[in-house]
PANU-874808 format. One record per residue (C-alpha): residue number from 0; x, y, z; residue in one letter. Coordinates in Angstrom, 3 decimals, always signed. Layout:
# residues N
+-----+----------+----------+----------+---+
!   k !       c1 !       c2 !       c3 ! r !
+-----+----------+----------+----------+---+
! NUM !        X !        Y !        Z ! A !
...
+-----+----------+----------+----------+---+
***
This chain:
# residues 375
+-----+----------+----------+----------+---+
!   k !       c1 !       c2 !       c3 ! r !
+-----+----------+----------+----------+---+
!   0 !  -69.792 !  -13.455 !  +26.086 ! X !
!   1 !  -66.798 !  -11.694 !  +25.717 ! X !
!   2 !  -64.529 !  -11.496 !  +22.681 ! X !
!   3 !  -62.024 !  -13.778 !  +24.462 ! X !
!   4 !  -64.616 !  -16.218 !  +25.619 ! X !
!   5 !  -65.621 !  -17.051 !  +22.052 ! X !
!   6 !  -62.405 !  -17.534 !  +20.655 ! X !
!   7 !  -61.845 !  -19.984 !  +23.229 ! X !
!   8 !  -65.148 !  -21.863 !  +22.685 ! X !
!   9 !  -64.434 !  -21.652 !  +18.706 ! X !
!  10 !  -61.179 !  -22.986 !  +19.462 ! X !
!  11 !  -62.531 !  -25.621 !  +21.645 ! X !
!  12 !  -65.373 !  -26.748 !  +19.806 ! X !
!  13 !  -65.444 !  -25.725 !  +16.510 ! X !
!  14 !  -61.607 !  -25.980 !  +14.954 ! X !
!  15 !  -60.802 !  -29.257 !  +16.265 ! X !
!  16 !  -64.249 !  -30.937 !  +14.271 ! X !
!  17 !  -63.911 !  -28.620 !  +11.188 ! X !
!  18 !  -62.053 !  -31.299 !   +9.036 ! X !
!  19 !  -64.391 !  -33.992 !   +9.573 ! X !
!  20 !  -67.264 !  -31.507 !   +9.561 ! X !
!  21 !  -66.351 !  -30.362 !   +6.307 ! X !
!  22 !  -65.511 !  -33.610 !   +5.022 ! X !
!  23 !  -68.615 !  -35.226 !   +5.442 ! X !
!  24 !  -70.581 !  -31.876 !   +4.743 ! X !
!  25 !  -72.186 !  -31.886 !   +8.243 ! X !
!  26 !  -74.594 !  -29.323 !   +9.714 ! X !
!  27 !  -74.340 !  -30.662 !  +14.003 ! X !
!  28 !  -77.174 !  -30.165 !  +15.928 ! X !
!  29 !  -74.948 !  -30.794 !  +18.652 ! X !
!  30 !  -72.513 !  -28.010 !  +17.914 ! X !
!  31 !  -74.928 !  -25.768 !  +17.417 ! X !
!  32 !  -76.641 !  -26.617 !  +20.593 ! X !
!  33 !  -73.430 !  -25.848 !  +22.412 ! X !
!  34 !  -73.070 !  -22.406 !  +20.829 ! X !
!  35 !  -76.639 !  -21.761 !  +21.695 ! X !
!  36 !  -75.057 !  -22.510 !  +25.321 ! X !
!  37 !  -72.391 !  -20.099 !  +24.644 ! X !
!  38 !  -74.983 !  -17.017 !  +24.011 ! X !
!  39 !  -73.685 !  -16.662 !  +20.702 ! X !
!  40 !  -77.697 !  -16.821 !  +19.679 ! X !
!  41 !  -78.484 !  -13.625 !  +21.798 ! X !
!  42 !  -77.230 !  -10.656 !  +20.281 ! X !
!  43 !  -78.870 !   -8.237 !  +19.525 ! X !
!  44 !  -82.276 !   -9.870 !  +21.133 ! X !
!  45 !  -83.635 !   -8.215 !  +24.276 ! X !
!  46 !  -83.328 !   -9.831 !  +27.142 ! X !
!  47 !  -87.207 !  -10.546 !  +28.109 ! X !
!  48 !  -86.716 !  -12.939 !  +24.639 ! X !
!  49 !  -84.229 !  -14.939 !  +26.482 ! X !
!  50 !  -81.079 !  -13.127 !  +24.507 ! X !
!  51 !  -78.453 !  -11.023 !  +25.835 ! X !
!  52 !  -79.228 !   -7.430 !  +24.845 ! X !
!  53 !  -76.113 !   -7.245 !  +23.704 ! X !
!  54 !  -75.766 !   -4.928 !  +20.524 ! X !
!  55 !  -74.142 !   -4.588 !  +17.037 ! X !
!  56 !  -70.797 !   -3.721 !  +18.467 ! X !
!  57 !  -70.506 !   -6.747 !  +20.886 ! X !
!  58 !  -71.751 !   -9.022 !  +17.869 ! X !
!  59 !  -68.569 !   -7.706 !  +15.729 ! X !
!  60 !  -66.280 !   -8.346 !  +17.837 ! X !
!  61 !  -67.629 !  -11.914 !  +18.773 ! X !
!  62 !  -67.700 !  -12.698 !  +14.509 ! X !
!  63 !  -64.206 !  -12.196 !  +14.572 ! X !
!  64 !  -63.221 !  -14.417 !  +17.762 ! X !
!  65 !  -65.420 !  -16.813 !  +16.251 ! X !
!  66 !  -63.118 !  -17.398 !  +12.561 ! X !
!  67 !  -59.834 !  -16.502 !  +14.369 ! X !
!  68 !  -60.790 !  -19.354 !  +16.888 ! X !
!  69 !  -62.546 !  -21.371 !  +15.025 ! X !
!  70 !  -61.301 !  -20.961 !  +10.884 ! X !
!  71 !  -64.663 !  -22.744 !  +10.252 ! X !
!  72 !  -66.298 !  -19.549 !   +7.405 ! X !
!  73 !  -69.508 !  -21.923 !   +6.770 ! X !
!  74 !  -70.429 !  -22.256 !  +10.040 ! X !
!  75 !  -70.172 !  -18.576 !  +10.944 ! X !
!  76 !  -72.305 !  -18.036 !   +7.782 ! X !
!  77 !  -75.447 !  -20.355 !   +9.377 ! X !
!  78 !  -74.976 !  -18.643 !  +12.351 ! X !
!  79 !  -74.954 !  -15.194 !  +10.992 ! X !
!  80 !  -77.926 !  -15.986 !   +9.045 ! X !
!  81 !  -79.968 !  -17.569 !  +11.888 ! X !
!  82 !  -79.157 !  -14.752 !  +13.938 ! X !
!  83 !  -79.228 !  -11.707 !  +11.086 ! X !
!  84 !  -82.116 !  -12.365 !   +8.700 ! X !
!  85 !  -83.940 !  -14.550 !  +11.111 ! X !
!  86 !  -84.280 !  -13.882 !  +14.754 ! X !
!  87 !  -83.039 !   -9.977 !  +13.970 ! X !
!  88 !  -85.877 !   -9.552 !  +11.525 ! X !
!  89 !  -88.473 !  -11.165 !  +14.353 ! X !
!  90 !  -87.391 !   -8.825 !  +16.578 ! X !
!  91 !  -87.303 !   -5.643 !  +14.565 ! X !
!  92 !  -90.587 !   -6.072 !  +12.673 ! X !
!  93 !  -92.269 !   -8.952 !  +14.218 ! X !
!  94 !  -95.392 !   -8.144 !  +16.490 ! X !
!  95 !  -94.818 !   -8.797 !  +20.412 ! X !
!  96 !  -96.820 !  -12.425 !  +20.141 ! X !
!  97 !  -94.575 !  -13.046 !  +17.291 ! X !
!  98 !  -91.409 !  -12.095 !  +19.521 ! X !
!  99 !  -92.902 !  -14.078 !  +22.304 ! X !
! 100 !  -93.548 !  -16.929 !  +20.658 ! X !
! 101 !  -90.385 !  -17.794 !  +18.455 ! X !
! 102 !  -87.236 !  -16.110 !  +19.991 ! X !
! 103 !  -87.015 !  -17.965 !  +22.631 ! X !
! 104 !  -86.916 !  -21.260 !  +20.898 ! X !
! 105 !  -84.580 !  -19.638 !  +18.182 ! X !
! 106 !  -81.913 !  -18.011 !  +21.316 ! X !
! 107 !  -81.772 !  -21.328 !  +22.658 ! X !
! 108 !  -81.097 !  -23.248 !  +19.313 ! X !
! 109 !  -84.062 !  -25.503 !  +19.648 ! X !
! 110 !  -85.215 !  -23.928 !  +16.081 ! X !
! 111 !  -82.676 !  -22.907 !  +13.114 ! X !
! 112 !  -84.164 !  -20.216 !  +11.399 ! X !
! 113 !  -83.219 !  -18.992 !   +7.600 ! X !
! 114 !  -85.164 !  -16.729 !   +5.295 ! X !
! 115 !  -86.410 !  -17.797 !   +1.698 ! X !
! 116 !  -86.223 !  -15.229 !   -0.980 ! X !
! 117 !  -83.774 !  -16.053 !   -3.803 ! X !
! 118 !  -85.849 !  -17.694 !   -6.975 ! X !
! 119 !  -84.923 !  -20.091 !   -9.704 ! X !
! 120 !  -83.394 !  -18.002 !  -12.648 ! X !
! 121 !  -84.142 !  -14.394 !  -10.939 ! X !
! 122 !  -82.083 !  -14.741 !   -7.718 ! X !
! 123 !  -83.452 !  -12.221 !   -5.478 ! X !
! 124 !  -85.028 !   -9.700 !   -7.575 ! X !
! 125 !  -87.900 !   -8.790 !   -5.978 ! X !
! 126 !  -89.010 !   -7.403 !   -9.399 ! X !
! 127 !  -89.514 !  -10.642 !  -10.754 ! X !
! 128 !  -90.525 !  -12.581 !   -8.010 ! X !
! 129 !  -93.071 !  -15.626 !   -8.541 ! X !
! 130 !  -93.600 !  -17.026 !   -5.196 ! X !
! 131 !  -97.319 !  -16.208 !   -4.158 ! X !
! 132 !  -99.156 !  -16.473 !   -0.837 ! X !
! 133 ! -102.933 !  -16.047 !   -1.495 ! X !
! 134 ! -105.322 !  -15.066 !   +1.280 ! X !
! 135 ! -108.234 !  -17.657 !   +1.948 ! X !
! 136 ! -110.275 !  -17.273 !   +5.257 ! X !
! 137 ! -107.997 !  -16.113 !   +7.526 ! X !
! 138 ! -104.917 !  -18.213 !   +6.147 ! X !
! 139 ! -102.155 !  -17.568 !   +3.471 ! X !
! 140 ! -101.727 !  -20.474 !   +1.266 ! X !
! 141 !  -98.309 !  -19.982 !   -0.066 ! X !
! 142 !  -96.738 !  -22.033 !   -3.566 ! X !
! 143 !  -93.347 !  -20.958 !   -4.122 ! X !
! 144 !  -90.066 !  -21.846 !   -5.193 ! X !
! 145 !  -86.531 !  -20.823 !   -3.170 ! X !
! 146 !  -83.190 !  -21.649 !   -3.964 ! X !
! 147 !  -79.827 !  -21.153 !   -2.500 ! X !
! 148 !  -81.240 !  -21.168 !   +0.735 ! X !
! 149 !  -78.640 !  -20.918 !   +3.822 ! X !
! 150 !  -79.958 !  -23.342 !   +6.700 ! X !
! 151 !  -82.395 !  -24.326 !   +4.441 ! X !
! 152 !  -82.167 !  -27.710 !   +4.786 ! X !
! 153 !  -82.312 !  -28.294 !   +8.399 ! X !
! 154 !  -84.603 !  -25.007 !   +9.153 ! X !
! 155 !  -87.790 !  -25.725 !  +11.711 ! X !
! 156 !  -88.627 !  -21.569 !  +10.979 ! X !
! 157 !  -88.375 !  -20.277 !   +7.541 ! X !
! 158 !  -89.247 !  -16.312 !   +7.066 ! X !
! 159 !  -90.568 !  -16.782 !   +3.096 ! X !
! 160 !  -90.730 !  -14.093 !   +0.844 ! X !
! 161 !  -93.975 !  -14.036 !   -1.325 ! X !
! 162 !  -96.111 !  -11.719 !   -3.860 ! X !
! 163 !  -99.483 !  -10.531 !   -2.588 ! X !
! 164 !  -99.870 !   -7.806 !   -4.813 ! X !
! 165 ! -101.723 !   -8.427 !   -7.458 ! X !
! 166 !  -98.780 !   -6.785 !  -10.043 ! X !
! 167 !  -95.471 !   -7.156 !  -10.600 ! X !
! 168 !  -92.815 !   -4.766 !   -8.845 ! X !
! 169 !  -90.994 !   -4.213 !   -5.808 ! X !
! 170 !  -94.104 !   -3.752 !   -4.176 ! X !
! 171 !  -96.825 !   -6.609 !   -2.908 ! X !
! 172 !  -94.284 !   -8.556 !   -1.692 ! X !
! 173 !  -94.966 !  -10.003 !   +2.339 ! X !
! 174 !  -92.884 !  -11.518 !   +4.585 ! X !
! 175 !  -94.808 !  -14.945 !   +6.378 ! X !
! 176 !  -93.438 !  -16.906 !   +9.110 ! X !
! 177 !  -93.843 !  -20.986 !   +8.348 ! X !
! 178 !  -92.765 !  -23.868 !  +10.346 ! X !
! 179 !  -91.131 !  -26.553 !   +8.202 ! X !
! 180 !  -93.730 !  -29.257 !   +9.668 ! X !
! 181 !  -96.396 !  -27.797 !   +7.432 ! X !
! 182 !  -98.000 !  -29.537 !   +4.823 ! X !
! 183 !  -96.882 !  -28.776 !   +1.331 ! X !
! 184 !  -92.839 !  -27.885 !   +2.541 ! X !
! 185 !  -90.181 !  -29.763 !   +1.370 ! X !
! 186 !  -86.526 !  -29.584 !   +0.998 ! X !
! 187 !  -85.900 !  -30.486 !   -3.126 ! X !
! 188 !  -82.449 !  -30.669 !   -2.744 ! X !
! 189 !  -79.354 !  -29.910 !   -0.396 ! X !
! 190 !  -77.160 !  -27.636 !   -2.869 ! X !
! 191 !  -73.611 !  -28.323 !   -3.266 ! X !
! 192 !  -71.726 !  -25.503 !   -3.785 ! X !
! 193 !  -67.981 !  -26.749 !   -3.926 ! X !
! 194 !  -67.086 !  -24.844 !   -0.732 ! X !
! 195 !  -68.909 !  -23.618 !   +2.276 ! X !
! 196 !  -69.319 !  -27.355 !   +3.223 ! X !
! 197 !  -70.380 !  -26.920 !   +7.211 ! X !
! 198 !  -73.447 !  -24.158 !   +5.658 ! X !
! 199 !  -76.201 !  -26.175 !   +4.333 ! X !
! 200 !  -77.786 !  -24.385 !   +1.314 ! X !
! 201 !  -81.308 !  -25.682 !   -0.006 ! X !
! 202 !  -83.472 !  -26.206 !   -3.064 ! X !
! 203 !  -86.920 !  -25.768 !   -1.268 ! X !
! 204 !  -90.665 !  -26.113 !   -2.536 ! X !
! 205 !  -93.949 !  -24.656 !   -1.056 ! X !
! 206 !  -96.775 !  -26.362 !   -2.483 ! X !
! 207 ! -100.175 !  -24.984 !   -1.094 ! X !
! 208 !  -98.818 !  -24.377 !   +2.330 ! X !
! 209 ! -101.058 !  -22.994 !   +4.690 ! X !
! 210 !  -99.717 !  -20.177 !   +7.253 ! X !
! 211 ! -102.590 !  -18.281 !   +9.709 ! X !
! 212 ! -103.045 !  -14.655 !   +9.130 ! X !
! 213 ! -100.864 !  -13.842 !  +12.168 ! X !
! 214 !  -97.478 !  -15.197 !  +10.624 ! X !
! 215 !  -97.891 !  -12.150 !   +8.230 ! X !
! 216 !  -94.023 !  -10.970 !   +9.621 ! X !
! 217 !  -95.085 !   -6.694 !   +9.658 ! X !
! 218 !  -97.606 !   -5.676 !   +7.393 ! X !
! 219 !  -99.103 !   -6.337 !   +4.120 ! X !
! 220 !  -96.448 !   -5.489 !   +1.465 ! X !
! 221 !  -93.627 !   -5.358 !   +3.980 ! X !
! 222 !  -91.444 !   -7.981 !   +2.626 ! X !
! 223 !  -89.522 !   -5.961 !   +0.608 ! X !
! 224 !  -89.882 !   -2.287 !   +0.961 ! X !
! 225 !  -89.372 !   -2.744 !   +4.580 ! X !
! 226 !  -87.960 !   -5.965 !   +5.450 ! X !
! 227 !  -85.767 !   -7.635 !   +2.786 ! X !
! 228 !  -84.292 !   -4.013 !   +2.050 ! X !
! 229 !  -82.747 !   -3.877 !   +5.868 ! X !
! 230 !  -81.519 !   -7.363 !   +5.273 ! X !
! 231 !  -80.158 !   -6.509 !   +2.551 ! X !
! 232 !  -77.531 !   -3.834 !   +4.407 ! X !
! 233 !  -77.259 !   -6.486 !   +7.669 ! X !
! 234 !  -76.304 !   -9.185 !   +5.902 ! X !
! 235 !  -73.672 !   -7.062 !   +3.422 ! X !
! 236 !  -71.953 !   -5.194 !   +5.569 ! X !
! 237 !  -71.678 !   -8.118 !   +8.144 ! X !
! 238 !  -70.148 !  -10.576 !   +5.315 ! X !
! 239 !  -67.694 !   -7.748 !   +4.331 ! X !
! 240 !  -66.324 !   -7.991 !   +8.157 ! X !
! 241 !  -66.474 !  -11.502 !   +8.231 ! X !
! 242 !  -64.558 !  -11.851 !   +4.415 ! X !
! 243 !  -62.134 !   -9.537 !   +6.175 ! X !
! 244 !  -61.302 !  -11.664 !   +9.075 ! X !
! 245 !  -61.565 !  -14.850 !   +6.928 ! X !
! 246 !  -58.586 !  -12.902 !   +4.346 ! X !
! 247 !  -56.660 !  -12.631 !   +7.494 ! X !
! 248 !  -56.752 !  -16.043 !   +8.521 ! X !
! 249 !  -55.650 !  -17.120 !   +5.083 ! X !
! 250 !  -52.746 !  -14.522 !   +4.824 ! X !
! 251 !  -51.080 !  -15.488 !   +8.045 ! X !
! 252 !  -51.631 !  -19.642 !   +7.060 ! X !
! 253 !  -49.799 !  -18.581 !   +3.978 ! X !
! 254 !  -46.972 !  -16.543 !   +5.925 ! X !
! 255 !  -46.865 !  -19.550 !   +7.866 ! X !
! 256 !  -46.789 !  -22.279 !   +5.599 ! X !
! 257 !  -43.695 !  -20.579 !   +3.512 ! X !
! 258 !  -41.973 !  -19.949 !   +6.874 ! X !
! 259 !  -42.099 !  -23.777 !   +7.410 ! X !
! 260 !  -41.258 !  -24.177 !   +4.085 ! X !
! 261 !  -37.861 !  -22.031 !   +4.320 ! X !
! 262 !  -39.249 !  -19.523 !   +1.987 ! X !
! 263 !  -40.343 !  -16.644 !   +4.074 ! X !
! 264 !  -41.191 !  -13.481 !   +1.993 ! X !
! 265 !  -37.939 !  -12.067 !   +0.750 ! X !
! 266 !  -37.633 !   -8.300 !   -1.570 ! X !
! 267 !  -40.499 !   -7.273 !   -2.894 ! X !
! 268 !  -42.488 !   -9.828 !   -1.983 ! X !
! 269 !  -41.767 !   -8.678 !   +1.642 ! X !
! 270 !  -43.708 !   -4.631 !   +0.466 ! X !
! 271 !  -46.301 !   -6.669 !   -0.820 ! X !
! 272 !  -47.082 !   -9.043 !   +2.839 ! X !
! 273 !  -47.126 !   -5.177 !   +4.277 ! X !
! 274 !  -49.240 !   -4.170 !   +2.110 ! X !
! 275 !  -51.709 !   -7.017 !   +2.486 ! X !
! 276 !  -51.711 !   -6.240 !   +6.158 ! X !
! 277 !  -52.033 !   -2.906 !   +6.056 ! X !
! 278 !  -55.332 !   -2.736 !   +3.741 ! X !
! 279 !  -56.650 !   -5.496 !   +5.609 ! X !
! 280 !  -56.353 !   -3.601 !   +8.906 ! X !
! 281 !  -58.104 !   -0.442 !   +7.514 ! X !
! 282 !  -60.572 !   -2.301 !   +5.713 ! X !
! 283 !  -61.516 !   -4.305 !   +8.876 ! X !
! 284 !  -62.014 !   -0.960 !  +11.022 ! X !
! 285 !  -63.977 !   +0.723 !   +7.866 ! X !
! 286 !  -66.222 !   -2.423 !   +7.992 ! X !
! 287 !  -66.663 !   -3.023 !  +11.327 ! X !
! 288 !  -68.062 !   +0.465 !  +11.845 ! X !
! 289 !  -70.100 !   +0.580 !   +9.234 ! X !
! 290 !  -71.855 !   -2.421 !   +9.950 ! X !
! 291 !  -72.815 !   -1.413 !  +13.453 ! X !
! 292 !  -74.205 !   +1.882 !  +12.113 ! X !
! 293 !  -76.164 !   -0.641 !  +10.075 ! X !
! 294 !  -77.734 !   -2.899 !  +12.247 ! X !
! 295 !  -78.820 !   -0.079 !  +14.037 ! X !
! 296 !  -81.232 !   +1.117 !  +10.850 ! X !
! 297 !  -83.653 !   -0.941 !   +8.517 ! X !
! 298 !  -82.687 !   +1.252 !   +5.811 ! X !
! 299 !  -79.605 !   +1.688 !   +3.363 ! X !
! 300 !  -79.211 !   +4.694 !   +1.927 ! X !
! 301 !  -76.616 !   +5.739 !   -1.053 ! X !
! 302 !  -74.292 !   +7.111 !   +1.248 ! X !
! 303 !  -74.356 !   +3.582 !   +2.778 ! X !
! 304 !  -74.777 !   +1.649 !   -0.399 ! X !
! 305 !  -71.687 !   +3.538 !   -1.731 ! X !
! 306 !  -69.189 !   +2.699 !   +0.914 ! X !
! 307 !  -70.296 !   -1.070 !   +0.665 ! X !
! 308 !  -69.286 !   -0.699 !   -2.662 ! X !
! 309 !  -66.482 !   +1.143 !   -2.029 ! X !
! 310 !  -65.489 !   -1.818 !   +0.625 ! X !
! 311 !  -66.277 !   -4.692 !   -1.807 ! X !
! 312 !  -63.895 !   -3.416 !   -4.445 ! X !
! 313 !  -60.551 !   -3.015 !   -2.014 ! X !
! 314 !  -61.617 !   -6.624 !   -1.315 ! X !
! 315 !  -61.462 !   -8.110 !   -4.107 ! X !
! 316 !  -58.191 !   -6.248 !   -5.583 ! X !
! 317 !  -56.452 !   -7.217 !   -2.042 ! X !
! 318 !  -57.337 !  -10.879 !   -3.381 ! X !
! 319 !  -55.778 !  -10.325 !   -6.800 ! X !
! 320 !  -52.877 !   -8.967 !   -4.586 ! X !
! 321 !  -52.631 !  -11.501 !   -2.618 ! X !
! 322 !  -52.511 !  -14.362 !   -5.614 ! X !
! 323 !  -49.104 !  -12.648 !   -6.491 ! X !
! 324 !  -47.830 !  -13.310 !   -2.992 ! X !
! 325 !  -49.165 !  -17.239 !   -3.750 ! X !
! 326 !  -47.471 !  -17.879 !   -7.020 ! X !
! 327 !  -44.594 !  -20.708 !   -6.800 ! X !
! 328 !  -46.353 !  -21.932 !   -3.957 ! X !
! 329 !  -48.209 !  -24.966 !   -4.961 ! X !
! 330 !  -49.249 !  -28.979 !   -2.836 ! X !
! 331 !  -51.185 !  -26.163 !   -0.114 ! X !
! 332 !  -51.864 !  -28.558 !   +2.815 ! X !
! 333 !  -56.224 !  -29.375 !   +2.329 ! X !
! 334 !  -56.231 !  -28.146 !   +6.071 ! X !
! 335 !  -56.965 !  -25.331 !   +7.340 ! X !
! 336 !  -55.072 !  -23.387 !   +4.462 ! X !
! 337 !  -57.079 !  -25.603 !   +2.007 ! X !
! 338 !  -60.331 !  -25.229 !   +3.199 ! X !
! 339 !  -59.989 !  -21.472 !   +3.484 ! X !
! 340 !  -58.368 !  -20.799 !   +0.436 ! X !
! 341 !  -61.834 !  -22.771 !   -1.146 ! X !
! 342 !  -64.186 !  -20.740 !   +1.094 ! X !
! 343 !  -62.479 !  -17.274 !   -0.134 ! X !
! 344 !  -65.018 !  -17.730 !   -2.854 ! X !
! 345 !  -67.735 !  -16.437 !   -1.108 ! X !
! 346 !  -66.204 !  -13.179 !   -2.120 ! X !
! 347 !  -67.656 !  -13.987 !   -5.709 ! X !
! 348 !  -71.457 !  -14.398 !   -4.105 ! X !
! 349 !  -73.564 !  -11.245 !   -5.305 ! X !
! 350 !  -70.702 !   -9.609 !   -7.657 ! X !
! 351 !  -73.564 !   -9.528 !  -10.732 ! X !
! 352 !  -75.325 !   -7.584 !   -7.844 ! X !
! 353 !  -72.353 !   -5.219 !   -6.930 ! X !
! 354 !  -72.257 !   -4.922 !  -10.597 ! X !
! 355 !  -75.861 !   -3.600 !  -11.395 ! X !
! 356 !  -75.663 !   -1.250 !   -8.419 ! X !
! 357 !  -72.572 !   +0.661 !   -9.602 ! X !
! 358 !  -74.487 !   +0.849 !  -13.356 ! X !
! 359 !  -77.246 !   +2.421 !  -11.545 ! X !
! 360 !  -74.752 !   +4.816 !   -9.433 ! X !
! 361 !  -73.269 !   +6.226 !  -12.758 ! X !
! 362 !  -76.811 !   +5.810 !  -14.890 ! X !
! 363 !  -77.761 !   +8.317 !  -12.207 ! X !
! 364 !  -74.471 !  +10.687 !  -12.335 ! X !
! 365 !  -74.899 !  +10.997 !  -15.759 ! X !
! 366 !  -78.575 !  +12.336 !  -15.117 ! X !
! 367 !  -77.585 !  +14.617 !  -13.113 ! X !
! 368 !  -74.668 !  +16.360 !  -14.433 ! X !
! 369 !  -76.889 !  +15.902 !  -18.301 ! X !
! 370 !  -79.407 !  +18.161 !  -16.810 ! X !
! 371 !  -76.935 !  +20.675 !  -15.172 ! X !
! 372 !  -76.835 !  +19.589 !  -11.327 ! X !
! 373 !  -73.988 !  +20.553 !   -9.212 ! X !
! 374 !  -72.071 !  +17.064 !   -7.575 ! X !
+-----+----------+----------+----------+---+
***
């Protein structure tokens, strides 16, 4: 599809259900269905799957048609993650029986796929991961415990993240695909977050669930050195285009609602809307080509874990920014301003992350200029 023919569809179908969808906290099959119809399922899958072929530079520019159509951020998170760290990981690292058998169901949204790593108390440290998947006559038996799952509750395909390494560490840690008929799954919970309504996020439990040796997803010790490292960088530097377009949306709402108001930016506060604008505009083209250098790779480097960083941080000072432009303004209208204004805090998801990877950055700068290496 082109960029015009998604907006259209998101304005369509998705905007004019968003209120009640969000509401109720509804995940449609039937929506999703119909943007299975629209293609939006087959980037980035090869055509002999049943996708589109088209690649990381088509699936940019259909994210953002998708919010500016549609203003619906939770919705365009499932998708992102059904497509991203799902069907994207299948393709890249699955083997061809693999590919064969599950992208087609998952480009035709008769399966919603999501992938299982975060933990109770660790997040998604692989260091301290605890799920396990033992090996028992050509099966896996995995027992496990996920949280903060996205799709999680209404996933047929889960991609689960388990130790099979006998020690603790990065490495040891497979990647096993396991339909949510099996025995032993079970959805604990569907998490409330406070925003993000339309994205169902899960508490889930594997309790002695038994996967054949093929679902291993790549091979043995894959699931993080390999696999949940390129997801890492996919999903990132996607989010930080799709925060971007979501910051737009909310700046012109607000524009619009003090327009209506009779209190259109005035003085200062007229340098600070340019502003806004302007760093939201160069952020969005620094994002939107890193991320399809990205999801062309299945690694991230420190050149590329820099810039994400570097990208994260003009985010969330053009929010502090942007509260200044939002003071006086109080009874915001619950939608759409509302609802994006709640879903902005997505932003906050992974900071502690962010956090420990800049320690690391300077723990390592230090090192180096302590033992006399040039910059």
């Amino acid at each position: 599809m082109t960029p015009q023919e998604v907006h259209a569809f998101a304005r369509r179908e998705v905007f004019p259900t968003l209120a009640d969808r969000y509401e109720s906290r509804q995940f449609s099959r039937g929506l999703w269905k119909k943007m299975a119809g629209a293609d939006l399922f087959g980037f980035l899958i090869p055509r002999r799957y049943g996708g589109s072929g088209q690649g990381p530079e088509a699936l940019v520019e259909a994210i953002e048609a998708f919010l500016l159509g549609g203003k619906d951020l939770g919705l365009c998170l499932s998708w992102l993650d059904h497509l991203l760290i799902h069907s994207h990981v299948i393709a890249r690292f699955g083997s061809e029986q693999q590919r064969e058998r599950y992208l087609p169901g998952l480009v035709t949204g008769e399966r919603v796929g999501a992938l299982a790593a975060s933990e109770p108390d660790t997040g998604a440290n692989p260091v301290k991961m605890k799920a396990r998947a033992e090996r028992q006559e050509g099966t896996y038996r995995i027992h496990g415990h996920k949280l903060f799952i996205t799709n999680g509750p209404v996933a047929d395909l889960i991609i689960v993240l388990a130790r099979t390494g006998p020690a603790p560490g990065k490495e040891g840690i497979s990647a096993f695909l396991l339909d949510t008929a099996s025995p032993g799954f079970r959805v604990v919970e569907e998490m409330d977050f406070g925003f993000l309504h339309t994205s169902p996020h899960g508490e889930l439990l594997f309790e002695d669930c038994t996967v054949p040796a093929e679902n291993l997803l790549g091979d043995l010790g894959d699931g993080h050195v390999r696999i949940s490292r390129a997801v890492f960088g996919w999903e990132r530097f996607m989010g930080m285009v799709t925060l971007t377009t979501h910051f737009r949306l909310i700046l012109d709402g607000m524009l619009r609602l003090m327009a209506d108001r009779g209190a259109p930016p005035a003085g200062e506060a007229r340098n600070l809307v340019a502003e806004l604008h302007i760093t939201l505009e160069g952020l969005r083209e620094f994002s939107k080509g890193l991320a399809c250098e990205v999801l062309d790779r299945t690694d991230l480097d420190a050149r590329l874990t820099e810039r994400l960083l570097f990208a994260a941080g003009i985010l969330s000072r053009w929010w502090d920014f942007f509260q200044q432009l939002r003071q006086g303004i109080s009874d915001i209208p619950e939608f759409p301003l509302g609802i994006l204004l709640k879903d902005a805090r997505l932003m906050n998801v992974g900071s502690q992350l962010y956090e420990l990877q800049k320690t690391r950055i300077a723990e390592k700068l230090i090192a180096r200029v302590t033992a006399g290496e040039s910059m």
